[in-house]
C-alpha positions in Angstrom: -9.9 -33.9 235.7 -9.4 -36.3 238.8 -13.2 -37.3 238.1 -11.4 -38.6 234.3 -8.5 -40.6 236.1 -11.1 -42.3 238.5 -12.9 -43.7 235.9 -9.3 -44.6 233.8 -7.8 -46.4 236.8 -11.0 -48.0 237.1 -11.3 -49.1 233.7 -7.9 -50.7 233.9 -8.4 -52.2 237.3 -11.8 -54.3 236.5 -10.7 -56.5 233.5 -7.5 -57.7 235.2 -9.5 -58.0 239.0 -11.7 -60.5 237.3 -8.9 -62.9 236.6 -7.7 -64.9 239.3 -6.6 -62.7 242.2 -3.3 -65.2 242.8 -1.9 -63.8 239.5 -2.2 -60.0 240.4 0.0 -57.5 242.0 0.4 -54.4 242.3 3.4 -52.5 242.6 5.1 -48.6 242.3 7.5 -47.5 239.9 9.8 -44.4 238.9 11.7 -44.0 235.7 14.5 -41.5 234.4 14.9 -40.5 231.1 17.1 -39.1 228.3 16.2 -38.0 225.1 17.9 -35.7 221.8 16.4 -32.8 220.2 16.9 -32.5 216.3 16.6 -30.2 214.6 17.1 -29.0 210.5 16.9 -25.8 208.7 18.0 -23.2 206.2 19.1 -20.0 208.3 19.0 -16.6 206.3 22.3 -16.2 208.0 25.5 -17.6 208.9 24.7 -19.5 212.3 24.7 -22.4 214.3 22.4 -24.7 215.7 22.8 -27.7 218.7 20.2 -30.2 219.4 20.5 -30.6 223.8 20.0 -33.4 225.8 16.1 -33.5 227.4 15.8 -35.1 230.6 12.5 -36.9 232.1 11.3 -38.6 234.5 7.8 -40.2 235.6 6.3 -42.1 238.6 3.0 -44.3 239.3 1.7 -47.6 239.8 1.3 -50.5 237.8 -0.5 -54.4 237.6 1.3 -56.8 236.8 -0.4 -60.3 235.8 0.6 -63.6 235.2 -0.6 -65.1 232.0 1.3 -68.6 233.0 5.0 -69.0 235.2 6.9 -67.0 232.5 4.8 -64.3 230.6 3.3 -61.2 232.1 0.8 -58.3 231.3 1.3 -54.7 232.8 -0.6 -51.5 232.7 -1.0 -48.6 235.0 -0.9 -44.9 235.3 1.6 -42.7 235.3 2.5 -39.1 235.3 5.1 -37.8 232.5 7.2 -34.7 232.7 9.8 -34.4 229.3 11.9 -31.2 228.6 14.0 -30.8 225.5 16.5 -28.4 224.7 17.7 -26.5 222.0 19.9 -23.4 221.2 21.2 -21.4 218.6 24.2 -19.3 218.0 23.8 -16.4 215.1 21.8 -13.3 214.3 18.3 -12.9 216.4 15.2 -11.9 214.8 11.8 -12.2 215.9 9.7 -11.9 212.9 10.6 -8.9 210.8 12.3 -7.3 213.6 16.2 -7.3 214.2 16.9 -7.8 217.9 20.5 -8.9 218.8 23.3 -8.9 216.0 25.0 -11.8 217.4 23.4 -14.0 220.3 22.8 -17.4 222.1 19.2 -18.4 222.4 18.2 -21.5 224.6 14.7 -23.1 223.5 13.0 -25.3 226.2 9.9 -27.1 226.2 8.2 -29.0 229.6 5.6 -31.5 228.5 3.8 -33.1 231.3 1.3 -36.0 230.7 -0.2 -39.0 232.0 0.8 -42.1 230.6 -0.7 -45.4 230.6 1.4 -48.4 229.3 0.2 -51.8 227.9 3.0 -54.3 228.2 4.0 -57.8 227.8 6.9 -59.0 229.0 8.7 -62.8 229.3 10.9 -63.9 232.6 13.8 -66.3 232.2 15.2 -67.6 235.3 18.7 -67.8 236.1 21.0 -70.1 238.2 20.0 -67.9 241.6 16.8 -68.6 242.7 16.4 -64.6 243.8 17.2 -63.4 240.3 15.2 -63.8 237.1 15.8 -61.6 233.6 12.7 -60.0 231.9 12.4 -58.9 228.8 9.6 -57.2 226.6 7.9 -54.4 224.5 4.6 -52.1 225.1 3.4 -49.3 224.4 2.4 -46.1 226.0 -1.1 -43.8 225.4 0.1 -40.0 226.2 -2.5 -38.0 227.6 -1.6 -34.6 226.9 -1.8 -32.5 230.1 0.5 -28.8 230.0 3.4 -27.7 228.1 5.4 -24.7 228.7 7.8 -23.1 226.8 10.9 -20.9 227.4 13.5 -19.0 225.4 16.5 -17.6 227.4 19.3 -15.2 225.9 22.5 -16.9 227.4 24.5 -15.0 225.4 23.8 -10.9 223.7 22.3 -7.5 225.2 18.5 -7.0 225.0 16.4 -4.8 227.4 15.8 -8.6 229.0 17.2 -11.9 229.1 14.0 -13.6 228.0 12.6 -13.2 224.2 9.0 -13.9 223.4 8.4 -16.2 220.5 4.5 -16.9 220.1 4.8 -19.8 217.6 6.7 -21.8 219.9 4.7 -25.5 220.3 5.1 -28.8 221.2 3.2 -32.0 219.4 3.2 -34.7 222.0 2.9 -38.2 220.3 -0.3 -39.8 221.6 1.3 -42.9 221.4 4.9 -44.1 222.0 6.2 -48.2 222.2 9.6 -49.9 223.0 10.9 -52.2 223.9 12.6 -53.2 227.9 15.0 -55.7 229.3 16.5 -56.1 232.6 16.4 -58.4 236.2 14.3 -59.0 239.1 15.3 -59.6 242.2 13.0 -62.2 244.5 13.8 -60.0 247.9 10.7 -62.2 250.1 8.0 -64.1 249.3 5.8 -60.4 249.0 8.4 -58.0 247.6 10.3 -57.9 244.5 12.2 -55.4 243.0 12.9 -54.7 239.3 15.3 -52.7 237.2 14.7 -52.2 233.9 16.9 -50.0 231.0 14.4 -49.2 228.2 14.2 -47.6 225.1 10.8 -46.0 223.3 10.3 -44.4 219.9 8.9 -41.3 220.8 8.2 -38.9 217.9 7.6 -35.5 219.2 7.4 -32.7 216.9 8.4 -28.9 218.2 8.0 -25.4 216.2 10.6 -23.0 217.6 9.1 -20.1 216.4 12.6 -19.3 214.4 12.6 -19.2 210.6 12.1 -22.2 208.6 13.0 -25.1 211.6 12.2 -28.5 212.0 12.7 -29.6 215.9 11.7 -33.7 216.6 12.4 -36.1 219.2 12.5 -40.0 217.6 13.7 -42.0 220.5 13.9 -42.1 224.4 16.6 -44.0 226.6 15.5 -45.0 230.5 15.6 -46.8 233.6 12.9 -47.7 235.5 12.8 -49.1 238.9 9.6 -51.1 240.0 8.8 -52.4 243.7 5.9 -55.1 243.9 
């Protein structure tokens, strides 16, 4: 595995190092995230269901190159962690068997990847010279790397809290894009900090395991915060 993101990294580093060094940084970044589970079905039963806020985050580094003044290219690496949330309020089977007459079941998934995005992006400067606005779209290659999955009785009797549902998976997209806006801040000659709300389409699909459901994730809402 870290014999695979040597030779990524490397792969990403070589084209841009043979442009002219002037135009390259390189910089960190971290980025907090928000997404909404979705979810539609035909219960045997009287019940309800609630899609849950997921919360993310990720953290890496990046390039950033100047095509000319105003227009950039970015790419990087970055590891991904993503849950989504889910519960339902009704009867509780698990397959042919009748387990708790009237319960709460929480549903979470933890995807974890690396991510490397492909960007372009345009600067407009404002009226203070420390402060320009960005704007842009990308897109992101998922590399799947661990997803684990959790169902928790919140509410009900059973011999445990926790209830085993073996179809329970998660179908990364391999690929998600969006779009990004925000400002950077000119803090010296060699430092400049970004901050950038973003949103990407993201369609994840999930199988809860429960009767006839349809779980999905379309879109993402985040704020990154790069330092180059």
């Amino acid at each position: 595995m870290k014999k695979r993101f040597q030779i990524i990294a490397l792969l990403l580093v070589l084209p841009l190092w043979s442009f002219s060094q002037k135009k390259l940084s390189i910089g960190v970044n971290t980025n907090a995230m928000v997404s909404f589970m979705r979810v539609t079905t035909q219960f045997p039963d009287k019940a309800m269901e609630n899609g849950e806020l997921g919360f993310g985050y990720s953290f890496g580094f990046h390039f950033h190159y100047l095509i000319y003044e105003e227009a950039f290219l970015r790419t990087g690496l970055d590891y991904q962690k993503r849950n989504s949330r889910y519960k339902y309020d009704g009867p509780v089977y698990n397959g042919n068997n009748f387990l708790v007459p009237d319960g709460i079941l929480q549903f979470d998934f933890d995807l974890s990847s690396i991510g490397i995005p492909i960007e372009f992006g345009y600067k407009l400067k404002s009226k203070k010279e420390q402060i320009n606005y960005i704007v842009g779209f990308g897109t992101v290659l998922n590399l799947k790397l661990k997803t684990k999955t959790k169902v928790v009785l919140v509410q009900g009797q059973t011999d445990s809290g926790f209830i085993s549902f073996g179809r329970m998976q998660a179908d990364e997209s391999l690929v998600t894009v969006g779009i990004f806006g925000g400002i950077e801040i000119v803090m010296n000659k060699k430092l400049r900090l970004t901050i950038e709300p973003n949103i990407r389409f993201t369609p994840n699909d999930f199988d809860l395991g429960l009767y006839e459901t349809d779980a999905w994730t379309s879109m993402e809402a985040g704020l990154t915060l790069r330092v180059r």
